[in-house]
VEXKEPA-475080 format. One record per residue (C-alpha): residue in three letters; chain; x, y, z. Coordinates in pm, whole numbers, plus 50000, padded with zeros to 5 digits. Layout:
N
+-----+-------+-------+-------+-------+
| res | chain |    px |    py |    pz |
+-----+-------+-------+-------+-------+
| ALA |     A |     X |     Y |     Z |
...
+-----+-------+-------+-------+-------+
//
This chain:
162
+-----+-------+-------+-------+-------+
| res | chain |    px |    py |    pz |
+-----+-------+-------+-------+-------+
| UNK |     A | 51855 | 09628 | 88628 |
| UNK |     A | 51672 | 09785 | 88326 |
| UNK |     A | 51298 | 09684 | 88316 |
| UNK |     A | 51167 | 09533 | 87987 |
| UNK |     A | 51071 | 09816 | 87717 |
| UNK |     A | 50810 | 09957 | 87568 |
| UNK |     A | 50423 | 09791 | 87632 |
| UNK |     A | 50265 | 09468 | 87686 |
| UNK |     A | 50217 | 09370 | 87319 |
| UNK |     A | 50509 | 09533 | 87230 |
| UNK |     A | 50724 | 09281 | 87522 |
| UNK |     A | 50504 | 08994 | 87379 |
| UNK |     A | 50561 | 09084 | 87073 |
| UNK |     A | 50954 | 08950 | 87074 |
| UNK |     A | 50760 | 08592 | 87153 |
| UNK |     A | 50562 | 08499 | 86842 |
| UNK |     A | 50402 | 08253 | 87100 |
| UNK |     A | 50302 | 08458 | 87371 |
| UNK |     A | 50118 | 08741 | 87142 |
| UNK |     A | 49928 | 08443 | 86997 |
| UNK |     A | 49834 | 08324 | 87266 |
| UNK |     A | 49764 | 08657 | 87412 |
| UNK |     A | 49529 | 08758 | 87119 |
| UNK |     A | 49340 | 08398 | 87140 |
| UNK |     A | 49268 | 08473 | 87508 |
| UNK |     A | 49150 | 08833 | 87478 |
| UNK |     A | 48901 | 08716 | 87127 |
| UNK |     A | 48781 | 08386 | 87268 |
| UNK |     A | 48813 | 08408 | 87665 |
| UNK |     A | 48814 | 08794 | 87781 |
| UNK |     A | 48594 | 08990 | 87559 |
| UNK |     A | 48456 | 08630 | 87337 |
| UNK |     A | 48319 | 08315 | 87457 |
| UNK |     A | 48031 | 08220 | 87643 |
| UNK |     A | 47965 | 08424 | 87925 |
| UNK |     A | 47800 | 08750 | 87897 |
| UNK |     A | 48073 | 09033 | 87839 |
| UNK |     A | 47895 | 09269 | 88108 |
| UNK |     A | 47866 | 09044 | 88376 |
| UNK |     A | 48294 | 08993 | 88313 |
| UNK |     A | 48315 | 09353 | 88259 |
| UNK |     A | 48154 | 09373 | 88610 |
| UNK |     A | 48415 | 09135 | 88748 |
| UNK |     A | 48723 | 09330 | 88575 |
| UNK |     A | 48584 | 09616 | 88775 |
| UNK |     A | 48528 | 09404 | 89095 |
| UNK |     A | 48953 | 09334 | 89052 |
| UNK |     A | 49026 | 09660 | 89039 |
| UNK |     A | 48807 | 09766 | 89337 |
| UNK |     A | 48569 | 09999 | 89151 |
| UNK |     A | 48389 | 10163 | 89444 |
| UNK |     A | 48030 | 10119 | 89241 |
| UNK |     A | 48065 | 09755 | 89241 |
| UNK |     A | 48162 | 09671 | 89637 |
| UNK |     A | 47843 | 09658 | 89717 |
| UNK |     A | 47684 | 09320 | 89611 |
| UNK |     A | 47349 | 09370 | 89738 |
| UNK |     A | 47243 | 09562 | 89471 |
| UNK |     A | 47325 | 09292 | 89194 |
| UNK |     A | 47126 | 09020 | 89097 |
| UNK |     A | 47178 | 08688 | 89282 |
| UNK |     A | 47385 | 08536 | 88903 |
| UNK |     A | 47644 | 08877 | 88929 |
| UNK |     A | 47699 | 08816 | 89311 |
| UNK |     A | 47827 | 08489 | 89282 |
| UNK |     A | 48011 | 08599 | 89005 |
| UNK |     A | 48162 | 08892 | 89264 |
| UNK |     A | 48209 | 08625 | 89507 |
| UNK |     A | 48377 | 08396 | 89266 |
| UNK |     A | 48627 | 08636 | 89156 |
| UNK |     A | 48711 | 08735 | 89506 |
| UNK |     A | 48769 | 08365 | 89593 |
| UNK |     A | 48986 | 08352 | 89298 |
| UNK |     A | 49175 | 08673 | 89359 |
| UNK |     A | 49224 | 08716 | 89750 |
| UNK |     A | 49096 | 08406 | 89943 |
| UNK |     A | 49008 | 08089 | 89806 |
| UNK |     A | 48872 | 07992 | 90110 |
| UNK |     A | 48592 | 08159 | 90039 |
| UNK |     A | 48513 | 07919 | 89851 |
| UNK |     A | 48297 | 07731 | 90039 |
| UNK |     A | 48035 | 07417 | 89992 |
| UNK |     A | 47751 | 07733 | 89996 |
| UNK |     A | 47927 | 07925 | 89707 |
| UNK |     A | 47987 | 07597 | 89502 |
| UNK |     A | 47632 | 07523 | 89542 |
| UNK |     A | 47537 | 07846 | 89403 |
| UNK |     A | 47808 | 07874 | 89125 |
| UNK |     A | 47682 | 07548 | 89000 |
| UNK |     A | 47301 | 07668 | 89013 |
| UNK |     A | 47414 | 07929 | 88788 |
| UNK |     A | 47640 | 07870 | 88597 |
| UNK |     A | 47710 | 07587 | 88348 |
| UNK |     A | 48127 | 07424 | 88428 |
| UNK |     A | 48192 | 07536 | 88088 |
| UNK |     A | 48075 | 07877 | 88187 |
| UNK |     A | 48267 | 07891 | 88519 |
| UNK |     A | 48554 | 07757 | 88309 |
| UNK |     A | 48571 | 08087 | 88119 |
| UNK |     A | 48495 | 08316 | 88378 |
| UNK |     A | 48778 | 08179 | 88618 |
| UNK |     A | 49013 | 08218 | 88310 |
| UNK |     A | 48900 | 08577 | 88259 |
| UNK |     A | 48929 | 08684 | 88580 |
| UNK |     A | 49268 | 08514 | 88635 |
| UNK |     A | 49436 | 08620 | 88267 |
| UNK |     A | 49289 | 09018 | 88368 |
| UNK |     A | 49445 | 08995 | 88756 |
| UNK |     A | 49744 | 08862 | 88594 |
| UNK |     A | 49751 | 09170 | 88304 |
| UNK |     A | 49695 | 09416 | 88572 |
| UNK |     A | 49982 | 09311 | 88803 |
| UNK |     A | 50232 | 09265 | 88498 |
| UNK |     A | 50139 | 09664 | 88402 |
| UNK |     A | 50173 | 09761 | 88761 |
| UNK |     A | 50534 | 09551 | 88763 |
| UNK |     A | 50640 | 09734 | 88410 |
| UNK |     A | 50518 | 10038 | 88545 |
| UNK |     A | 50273 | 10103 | 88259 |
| UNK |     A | 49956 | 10360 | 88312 |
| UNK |     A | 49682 | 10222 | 88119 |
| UNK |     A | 49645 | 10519 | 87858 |
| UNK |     A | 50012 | 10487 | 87845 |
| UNK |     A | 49961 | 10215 | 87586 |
| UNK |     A | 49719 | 10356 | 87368 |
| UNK |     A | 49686 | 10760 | 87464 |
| UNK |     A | 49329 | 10870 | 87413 |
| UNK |     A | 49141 | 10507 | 87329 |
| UNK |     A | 48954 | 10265 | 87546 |
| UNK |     A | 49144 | 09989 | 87374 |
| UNK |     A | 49167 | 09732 | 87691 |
| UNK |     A | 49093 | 09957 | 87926 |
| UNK |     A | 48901 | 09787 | 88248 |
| UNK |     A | 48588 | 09992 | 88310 |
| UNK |     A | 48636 | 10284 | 88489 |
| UNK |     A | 48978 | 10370 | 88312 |
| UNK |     A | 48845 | 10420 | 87960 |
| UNK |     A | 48951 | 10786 | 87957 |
| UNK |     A | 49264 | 10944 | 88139 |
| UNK |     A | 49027 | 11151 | 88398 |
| UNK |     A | 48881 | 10794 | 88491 |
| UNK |     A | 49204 | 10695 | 88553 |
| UNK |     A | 49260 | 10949 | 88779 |
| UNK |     A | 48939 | 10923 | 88939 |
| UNK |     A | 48974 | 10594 | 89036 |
| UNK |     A | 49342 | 10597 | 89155 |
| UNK |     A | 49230 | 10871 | 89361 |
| UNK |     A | 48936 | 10662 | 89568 |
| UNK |     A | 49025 | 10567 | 89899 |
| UNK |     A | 48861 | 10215 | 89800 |
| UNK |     A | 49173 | 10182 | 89529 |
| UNK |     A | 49299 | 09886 | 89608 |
| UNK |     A | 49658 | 09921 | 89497 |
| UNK |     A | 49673 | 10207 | 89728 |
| UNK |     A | 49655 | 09923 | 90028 |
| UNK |     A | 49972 | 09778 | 90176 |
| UNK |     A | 49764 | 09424 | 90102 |
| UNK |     A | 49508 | 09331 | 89867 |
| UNK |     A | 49254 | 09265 | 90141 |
| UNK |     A | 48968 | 09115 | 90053 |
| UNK |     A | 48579 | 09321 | 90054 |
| UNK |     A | 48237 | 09234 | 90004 |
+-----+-------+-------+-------+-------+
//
């Protein structure tokens, strides 16, 4: 069975809807909105197991439940315990955690559709950052990080770390 062709916004493309929705998402939720773009940056790179970022010690006590959060989200909602809603809620307004969840769900969602297309990042735009996670802005990123033992798609499971 052929796969679907070309990239992302070229498959959402052939649904007016979808690449609206898409581009809303990305403006106003991803890389817009609320909630500082570095501490979501931090999270996109906490998804795709950026070995830098495992360690949540060295963050400050807002970007480690942020970490914590996204893990929850990503690997094992129970994780998401009376402590860490305590926390979240000391830091966070709901509007904010509203938007962050979204992020990190819509970019764990993007990265699995590329990995199901079997799409390289700099596949899509050769040579640009253009929504690139952190880490992969530039093709020997890319190979850098695939390389890691902490890459997570190189597990049999996505276990969960921190």
């Amino acid at each position: 069975m052929p796969r679907l062709g070309g990239t992302p916004d070229e498959a959402r493309a052939r649904v007016p809807a979808a690449q609206a929705s898409w581009e809303f998402m990305r403006d106003h939720v991803v890389q817009g909105g609320i909630v500082d773009l570095e501490l979501k940056r931090l999270c996109f790179r906490f998804l795709a197991q950026d070995g830098d970022v495992m360690d949540f010690d060295r963050f400050s006590s807002r970007e480690q439940l942020a970490l914590r959060w996204t893990q929850a989200i990503a690997w094992d909602a129970d994780l998401a315990d009376d402590e860490l809603w305590a926390g979240l809620h000391r830091e966070f307004s709901e509007p904010e955690l509203v938007e962050l969840g979204c992020a990190i769900g819509l970019t764990l969602g993007q990265q699995s559709w590329l990995r199901l297309l079997n799409i390289e990042h700099h596949e899509i735009m050769p040579g640009t950052s253009a929504s690139m996670a952190p880490g992969f802005e530039s093709r020997e990123e890319l190979e850098r990080s695939k390389a890691s033992e902490s890459y997570w798609a190189g597990r049999s499971t996505a276990e969960p770390v921190g």
